[in-house]
C-alpha positions as CSV (number, residue, x, y, z in Angstrom):
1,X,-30.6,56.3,-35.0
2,X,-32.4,53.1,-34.2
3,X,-31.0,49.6,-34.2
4,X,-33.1,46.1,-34.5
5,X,-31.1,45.7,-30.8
6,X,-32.4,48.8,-29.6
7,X,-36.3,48.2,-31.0
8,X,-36.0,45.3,-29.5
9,X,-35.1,47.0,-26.0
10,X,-37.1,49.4,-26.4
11,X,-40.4,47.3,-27.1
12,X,-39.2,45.4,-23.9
13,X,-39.9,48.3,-21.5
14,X,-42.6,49.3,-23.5
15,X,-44.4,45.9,-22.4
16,X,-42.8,46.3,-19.1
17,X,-44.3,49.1,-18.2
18,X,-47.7,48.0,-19.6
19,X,-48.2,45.4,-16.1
20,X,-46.4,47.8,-14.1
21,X,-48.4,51.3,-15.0
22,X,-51.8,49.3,-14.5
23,X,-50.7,47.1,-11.4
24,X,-49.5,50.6,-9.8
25,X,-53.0,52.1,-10.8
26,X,-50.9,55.1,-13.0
27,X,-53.4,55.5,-15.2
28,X,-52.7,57.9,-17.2
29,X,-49.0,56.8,-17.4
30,X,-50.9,53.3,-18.7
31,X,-53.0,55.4,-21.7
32,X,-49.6,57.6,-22.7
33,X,-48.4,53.7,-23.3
34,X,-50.9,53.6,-26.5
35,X,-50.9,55.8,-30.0
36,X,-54.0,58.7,-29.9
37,X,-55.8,56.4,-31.9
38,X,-55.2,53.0,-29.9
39,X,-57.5,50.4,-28.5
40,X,-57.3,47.7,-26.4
41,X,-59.7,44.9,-27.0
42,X,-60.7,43.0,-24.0
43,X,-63.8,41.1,-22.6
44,X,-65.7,41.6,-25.7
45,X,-64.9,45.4,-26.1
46,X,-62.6,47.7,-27.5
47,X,-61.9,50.6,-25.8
48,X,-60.8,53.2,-28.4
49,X,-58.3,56.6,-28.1
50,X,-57.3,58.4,-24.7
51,X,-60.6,58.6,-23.3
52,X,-62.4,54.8,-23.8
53,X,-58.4,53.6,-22.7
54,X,-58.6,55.7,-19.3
55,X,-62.6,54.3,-19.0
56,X,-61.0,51.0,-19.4
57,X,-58.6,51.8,-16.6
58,X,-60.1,52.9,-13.8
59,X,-62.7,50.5,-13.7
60,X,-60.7,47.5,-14.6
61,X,-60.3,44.8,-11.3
62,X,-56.9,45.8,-9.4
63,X,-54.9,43.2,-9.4
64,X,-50.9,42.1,-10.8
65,X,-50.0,41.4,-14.6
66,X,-47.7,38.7,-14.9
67,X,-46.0,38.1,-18.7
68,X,-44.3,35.7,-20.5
69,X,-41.5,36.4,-22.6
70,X,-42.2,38.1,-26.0
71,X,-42.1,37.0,-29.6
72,X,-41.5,40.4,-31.4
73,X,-41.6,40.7,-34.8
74,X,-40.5,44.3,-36.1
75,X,-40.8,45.6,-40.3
76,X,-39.9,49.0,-40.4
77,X,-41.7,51.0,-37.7
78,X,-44.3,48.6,-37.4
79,X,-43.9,45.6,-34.9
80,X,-46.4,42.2,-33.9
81,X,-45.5,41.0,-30.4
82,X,-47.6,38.0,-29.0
83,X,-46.9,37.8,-25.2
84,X,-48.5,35.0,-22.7
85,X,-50.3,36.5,-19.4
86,X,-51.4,35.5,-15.8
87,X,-53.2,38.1,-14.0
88,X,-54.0,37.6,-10.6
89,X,-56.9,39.7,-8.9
90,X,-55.7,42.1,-6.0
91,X,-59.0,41.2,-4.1
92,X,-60.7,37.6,-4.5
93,X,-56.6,36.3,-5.7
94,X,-58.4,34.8,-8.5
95,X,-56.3,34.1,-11.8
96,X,-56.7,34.8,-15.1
97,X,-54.8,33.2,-18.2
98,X,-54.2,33.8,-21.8
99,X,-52.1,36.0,-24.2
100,X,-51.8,39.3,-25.5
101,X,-51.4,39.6,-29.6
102,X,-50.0,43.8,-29.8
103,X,-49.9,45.9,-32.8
104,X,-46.9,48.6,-32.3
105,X,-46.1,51.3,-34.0
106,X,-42.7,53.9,-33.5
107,X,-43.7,57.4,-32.7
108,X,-41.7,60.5,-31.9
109,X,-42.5,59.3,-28.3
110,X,-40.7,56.1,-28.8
111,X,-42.7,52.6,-29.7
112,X,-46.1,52.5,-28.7
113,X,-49.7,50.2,-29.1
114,X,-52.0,51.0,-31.6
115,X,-54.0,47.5,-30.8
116,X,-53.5,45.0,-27.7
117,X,-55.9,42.3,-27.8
118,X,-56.4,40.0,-25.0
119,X,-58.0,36.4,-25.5
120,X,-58.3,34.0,-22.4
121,X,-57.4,31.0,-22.2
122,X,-60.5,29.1,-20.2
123,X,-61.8,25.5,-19.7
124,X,-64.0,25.7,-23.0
125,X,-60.7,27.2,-25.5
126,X,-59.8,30.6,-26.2
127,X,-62.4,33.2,-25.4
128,X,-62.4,37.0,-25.5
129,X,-64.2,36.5,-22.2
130,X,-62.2,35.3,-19.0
């Protein structure tokens, strides 16, 4: 039986393990994190279901996800989290700021992404390019 306390917990992890899967290179563990039909939207792109997610993945710069505390909002088995982001570059240590804006859904697996869009925050505004 779920709990608004326990969603909440549980969507906690669920972002937790977001940084952590990528920043560890777990790939795989990182595309399990997303519903069969989710996409992350990043750098212009949307990389769509298992395959275009693990694409994304492997050829994304290494580097360490840093997050801000989340805002979650949860109706029913649907939740809208906006979270804040630095992400700093494993080679050249250069950063990278700006916000997530997630689309969650609960599964039989637990809560999960359908959508996790990233805009930057740069010089010129927000950007969907860093």
């Amino acid at each position: 039986m779920s709990s608004p306390d326990r969603d909440l917990d549980d969507i906690q992890v669920l972002l937790a393990r977001y940084g952590n899967r990528l920043d560890r290179s777990d790939h795989a563990g990182w595309v399990d994190l997303f519903t069969p039909d989710g996409r992350f939207e990043v750098y212009g792109r949307s990389f769509d279901g298992p395959d275009g997610l693990l694409r994304m993945a492997e050829t994304a710069p290494p580097g360490l996800h840093l997050t801000s505390a989340p805002l979650i909002e949860i109706d029913g088995d649907e939740a809208e989290v906006e979270q804040s982001f630095l992400f700093v570059d494993r080679v050249t240590h250069e950063t990278r700021i700006g916000w997530y804006d997630d689309h969650l859904v609960r599964t039989s697996g637990g809560w999960r992404f359908r959508v996790r869009r990233s805009t930057f925050l740069t010089p010129e505004g927000p950007s969907d390019r860093p």
